[in-house]
N, C-alpha and C positions, 0 to 999 in steps of 0.2 A: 729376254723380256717377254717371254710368251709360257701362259701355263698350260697349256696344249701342247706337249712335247711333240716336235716335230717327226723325227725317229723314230727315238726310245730311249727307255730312263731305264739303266741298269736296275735303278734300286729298288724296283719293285720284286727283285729275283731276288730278294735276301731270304727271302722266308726257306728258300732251297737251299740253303746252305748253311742251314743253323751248327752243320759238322765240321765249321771252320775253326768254332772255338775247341772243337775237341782234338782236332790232328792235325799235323800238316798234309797238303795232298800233293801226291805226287801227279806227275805227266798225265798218266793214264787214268787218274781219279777225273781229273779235268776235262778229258775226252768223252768218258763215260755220262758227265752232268747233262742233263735236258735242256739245257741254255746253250751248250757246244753241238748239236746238231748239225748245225746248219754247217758246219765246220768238213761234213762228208760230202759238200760241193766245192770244196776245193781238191786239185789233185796234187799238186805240185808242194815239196815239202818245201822249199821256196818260197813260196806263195804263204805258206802258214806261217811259217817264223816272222817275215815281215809285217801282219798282221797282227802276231804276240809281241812285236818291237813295240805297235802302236798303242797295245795295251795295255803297255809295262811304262810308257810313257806318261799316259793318263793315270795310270796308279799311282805314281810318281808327283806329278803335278797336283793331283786331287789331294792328296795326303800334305803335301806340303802349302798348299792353300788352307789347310785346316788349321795347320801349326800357324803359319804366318798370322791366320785370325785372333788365334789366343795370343800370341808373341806380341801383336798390334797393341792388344790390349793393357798388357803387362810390361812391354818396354816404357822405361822414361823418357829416352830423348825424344824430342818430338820430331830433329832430324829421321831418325832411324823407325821412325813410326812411317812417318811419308814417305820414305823408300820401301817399304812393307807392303804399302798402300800402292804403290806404283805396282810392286813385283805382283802383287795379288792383280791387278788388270790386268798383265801380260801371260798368267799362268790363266785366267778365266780364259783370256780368246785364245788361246793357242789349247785349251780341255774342250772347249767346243769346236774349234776345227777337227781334232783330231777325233771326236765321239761322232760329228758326222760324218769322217771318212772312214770310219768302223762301219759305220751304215751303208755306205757304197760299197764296203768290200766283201758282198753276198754273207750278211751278219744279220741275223735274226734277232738275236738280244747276246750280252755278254755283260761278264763281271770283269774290271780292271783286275788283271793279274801280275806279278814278277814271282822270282824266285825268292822263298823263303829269307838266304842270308840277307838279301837286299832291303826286305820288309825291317831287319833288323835295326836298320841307321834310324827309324821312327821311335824304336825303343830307346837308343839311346839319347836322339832329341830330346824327349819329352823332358828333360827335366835340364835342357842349358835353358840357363837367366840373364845371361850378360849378352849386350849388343855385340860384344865382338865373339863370345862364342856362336851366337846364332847367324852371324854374319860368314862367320867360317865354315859350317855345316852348310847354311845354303850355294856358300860359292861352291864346295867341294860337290854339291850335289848339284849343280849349274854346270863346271866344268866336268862332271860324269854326262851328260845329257849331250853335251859338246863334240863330247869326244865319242859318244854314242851313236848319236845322229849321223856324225860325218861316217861313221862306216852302215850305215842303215845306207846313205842317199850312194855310198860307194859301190853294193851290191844293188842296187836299185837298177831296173832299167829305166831311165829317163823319160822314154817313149811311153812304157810297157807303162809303169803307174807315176807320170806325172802329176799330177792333182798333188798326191802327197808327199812328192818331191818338192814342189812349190811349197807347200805350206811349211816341209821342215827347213825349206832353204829359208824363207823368212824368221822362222823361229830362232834359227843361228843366228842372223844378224840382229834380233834385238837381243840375244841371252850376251852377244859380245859387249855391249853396253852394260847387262846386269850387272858379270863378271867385273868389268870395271870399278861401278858404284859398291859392292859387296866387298871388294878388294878393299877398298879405302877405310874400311872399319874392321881388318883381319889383325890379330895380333901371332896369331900360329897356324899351322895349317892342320885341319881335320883329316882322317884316313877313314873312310867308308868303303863299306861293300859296292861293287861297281855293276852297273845292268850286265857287264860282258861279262860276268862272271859266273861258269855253270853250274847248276845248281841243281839237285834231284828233289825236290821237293817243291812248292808251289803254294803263296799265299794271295788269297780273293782280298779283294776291298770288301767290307763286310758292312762301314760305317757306323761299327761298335769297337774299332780301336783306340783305344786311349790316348787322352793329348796333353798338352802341357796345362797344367791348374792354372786358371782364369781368376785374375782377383775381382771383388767383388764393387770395386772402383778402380777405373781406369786410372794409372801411377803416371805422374806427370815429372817434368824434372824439378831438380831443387829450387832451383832458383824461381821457379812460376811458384806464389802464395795464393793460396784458395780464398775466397770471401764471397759471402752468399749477395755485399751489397754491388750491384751494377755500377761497371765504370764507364756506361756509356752516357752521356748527359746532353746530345743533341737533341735539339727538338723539329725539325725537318732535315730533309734531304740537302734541300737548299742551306741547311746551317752550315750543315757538315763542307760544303764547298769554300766559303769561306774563313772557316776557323781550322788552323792546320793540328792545334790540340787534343781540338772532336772529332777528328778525320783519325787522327791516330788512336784515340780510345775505341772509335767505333772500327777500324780496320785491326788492332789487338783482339777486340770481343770476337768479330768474324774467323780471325785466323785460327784461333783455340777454343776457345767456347762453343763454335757453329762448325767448322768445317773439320777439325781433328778431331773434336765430339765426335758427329756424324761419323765417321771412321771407323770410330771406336763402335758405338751402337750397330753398325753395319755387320761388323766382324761378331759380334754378340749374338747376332740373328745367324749370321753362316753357321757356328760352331752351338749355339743352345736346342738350334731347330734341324740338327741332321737326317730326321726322317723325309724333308721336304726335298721333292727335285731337285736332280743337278743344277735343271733349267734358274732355279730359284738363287740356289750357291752361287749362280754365275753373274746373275744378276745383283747379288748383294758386292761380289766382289767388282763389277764393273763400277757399283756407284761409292764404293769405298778408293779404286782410281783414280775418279771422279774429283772426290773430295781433297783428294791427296795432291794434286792439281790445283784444285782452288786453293788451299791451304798454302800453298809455292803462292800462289798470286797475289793473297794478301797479305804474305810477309813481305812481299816484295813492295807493295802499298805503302806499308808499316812502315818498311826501312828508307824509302825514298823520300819521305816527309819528317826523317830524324828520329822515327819511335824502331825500338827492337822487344825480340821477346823478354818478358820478364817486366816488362815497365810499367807493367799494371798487373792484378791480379786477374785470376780464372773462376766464375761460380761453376761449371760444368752441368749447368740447369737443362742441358740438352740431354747428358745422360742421363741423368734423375728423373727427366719428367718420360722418358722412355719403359725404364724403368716401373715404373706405375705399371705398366700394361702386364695384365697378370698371363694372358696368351700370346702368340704372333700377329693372331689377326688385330687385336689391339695395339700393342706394339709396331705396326705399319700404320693405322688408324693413328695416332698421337705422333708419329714421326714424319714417315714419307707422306701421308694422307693432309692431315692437318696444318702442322707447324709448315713443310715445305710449299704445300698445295698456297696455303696465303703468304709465305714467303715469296713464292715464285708471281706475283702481281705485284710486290713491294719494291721486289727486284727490278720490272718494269720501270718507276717512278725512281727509282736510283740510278740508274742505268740513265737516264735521261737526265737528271742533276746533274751526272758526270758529262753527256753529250755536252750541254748546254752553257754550262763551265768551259769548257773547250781541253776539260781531261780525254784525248782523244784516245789513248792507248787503254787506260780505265773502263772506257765506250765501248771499246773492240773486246777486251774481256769481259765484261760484265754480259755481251752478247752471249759468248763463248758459254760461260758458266749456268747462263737463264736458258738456254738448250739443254744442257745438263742436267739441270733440274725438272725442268720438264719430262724430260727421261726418267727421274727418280718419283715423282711423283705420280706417275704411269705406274711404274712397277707397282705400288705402293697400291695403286687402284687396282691394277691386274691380280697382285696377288691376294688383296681381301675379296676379290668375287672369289677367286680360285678357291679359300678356304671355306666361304660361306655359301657355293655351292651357288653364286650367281642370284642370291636370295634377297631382294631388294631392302626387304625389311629389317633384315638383318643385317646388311652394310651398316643400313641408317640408324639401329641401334648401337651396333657396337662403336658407330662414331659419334654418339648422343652420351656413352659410357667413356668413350675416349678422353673428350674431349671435360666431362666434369671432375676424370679422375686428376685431369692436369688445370683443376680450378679455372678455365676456360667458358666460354660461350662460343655453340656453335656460329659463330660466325666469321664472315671475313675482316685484312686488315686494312682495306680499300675498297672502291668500288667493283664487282666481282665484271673480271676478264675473260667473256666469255670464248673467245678463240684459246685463250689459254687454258682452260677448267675442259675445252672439247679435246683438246691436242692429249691432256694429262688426264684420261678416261674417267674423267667426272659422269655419274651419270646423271644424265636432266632435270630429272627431279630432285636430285641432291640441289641443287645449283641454285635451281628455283626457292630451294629452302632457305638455303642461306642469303638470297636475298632477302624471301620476307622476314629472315632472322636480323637481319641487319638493320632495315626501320624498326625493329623491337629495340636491339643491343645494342644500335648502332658500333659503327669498326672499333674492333680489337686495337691497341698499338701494337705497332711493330716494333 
């Protein structure tokens, strides 16, 4: 969540490696590159090999975070979507542990690297469609990482480079859960090229490898019917408490329409905007987690008040009005900036409906999830200065353009929270607008 890469961003070394789409390179091509320099302060061939574990790891995870995006997009089930959405959080934090202990380990800049055969199991992804194939590929490529690790942390001195011992010992214990949940949707087992496999040849992340085709609407299951008219029919917060029917339309709307949308949108941005920082991919993948979480929470809502999926239809107006945004910087302005930024003060006055009610469990997540948000709506702000260059003017148009191309008025859909609007890097004068925008337009519905 910072555009100021703390490190370094591999990706700006791409331009030095335009001869990756021409050859494979070997050992010694790789040594040779201006980005491996720093590689003649180590002396110990020990020392380097465990260092190209950590960057065959990252190639690994990076690559498969790109796939899971498009995969998010393009699976039906909505189960197997929020498992996607989980595994995409666990692969962002465990690509950023491991890209800053590249940095501690006397690393100047570097390109994720493995062995040519290995890069292969991306080719033959790119084109599994079924949840249980792609369920199989990633176990097999979970259980290679497994069994990887544990002789990485075996050769390891414990002492000597702890820190990254720490980090793969945790990594194992969640990838044992992954392997579980991935397991439950295998119907055959995959055979892939394995990292331990020696290999004389040598392929870069380039972030011009191909991935699996992205449909151009998120595919939802059969049983969910699309309708553009709203099944939500409350008229406050307070209604929703006690009518258990509008509780349930309104927890159906949030579980698919808002939060598995969201998801989808997120994963759209990882995989359409690959030239933007790592920093960026990690953050779309945190708040795709994020939602993959919330989404569990209101089916859970759903289902404890008698409603399940399917009992109402889906408009998917989340990704549609996304969609509009002809660049990123728009596309964050109409999503994370706008629609969330006033969500996340509605959320407030819901959140208290539920205290107040004496839904106490409701309370305790709706806390849960309005931190969350506030995270995604940061982002959302961090990364449009990052694009516009910190240009005030230009925030304030392109969310003046935002917000008309999604037939909108800039304004809020409450009275504007200013501990909230500071927390989710509103800047001041934004804030101030939209209040004198609000005695104009007075509040949006929520």
């Amino acid at each position: 969540m910072k555009p100021a890469i703390e490190f370094g961003d591999f990706w700006n070394l791409n331009q030095k490696i335009d001869c990756l789409n021409s050859k494979a390179l070997t050992p010694s091509d790789i040594a040779s590159m201006p980005w491996e320099e720093d590689g003649e302060l180590i002396k110990s061939q020990r020392a380097r090999e465990l260092r190209n574990y950590i960057s065959a790891y990252i190639y690994s995870l990076l690559r498969s975070l790109e796939f899971e995006a498009c995969w998010l997009i393009s699976c039906k089930n909505s189960d197997f979507k929020i498992l996607l959405g989980e595994k995409m959080g666990w692969d962002a934090r465990f690509i950023e542990a491991l890209h800053t202990r590249m940095f501690e380990k006397l690393t100047l800049a570097y390109i994720p690297k493995v062995g040519s055969d290995y890069s292969q199991n991306f080719d033959y992804a790119k084109f599994l469609q079924t949840e249980s194939e792609i369920a199989a590929f990633l176990y097999a490529l979970s259980q290679d990482y497994y069994s990887h690790i544990q002789n990485y942390l075996n050769h390891s001195d414990m002492i000597a480079d702890a820190p990254t011992c720490l980090t793969l010992r945790h990594l194992l214990t969640d990838l044992t859960d992954i392997l579980n949940q991935l397991h439950s949707w295998i119907d055959q087992d995959v055979k892939i090229y394995s990292l331990s496999q020696p290999c004389e040849t040598v392929a870069c992340y380039s972030g011009r490898e191909e991935m699996p085709a992205i449909p151009s609407f998120p595919r939802r299951s059969p049983h969910l019917q699309f309708s553009e008219t709203s099944i939500v029919i409350h008229q406050s917060y307070a209604d929703l408490m006690t009518d258990n029917e509008k509780l349930r339309r309104f927890s159906h709307y949030v579980y698919v329409d808002v939060e598995i949308a969201a998801m989808e949108v997120c994963a759209k941005n990882l995989v359409a905007y690959r030239w933007m920082p790592l920093d960026f991919k990690l953050d779309m993948a945190r708040q795709i987690w994020d939602e993959a979480r919330h989404a569990i929470i209101m089916r859970r809502l759903l289902e404890s008040i008698g409603g399940k999926e399917g009992d109402y239809t889906y408009s998917a107006k989340v990704w549609k009005k996304c969609e509009k945004g002809s660049n990123l910087a728009e596309r964050l302005a109409i999503q994370q900036v706008f629609q969330e930024g006033n969500a996340l003060e509605s959320n407030f006055l819901l959140t208290e409906a539920f205290s107040t009610s004496s839904h106490h469990e409701m309370t305790y997540y709706m806390d849960c999830i309005n931190a969350d948000e506030a995270v995604h709506v940061r982002i959302g702000n961090l990364w449009m200065q990052y694009l516009l260059e910190g240009n005030y003017d230009h925030y304030r148009a392109t969310m003046e353009k935002a917000v008309s191309q999604i037939n909108a008025t800039l304004s809020s859909n409450v009275v504007v929270n200013h501990t909230a609007r500071n927390i989710s890097a509103f800047p001041s004068d934004f804030v101030t607008t939209l209040e004198e925008n609000n005695k104009i337009y007075g509040y949006r519905k929520s």
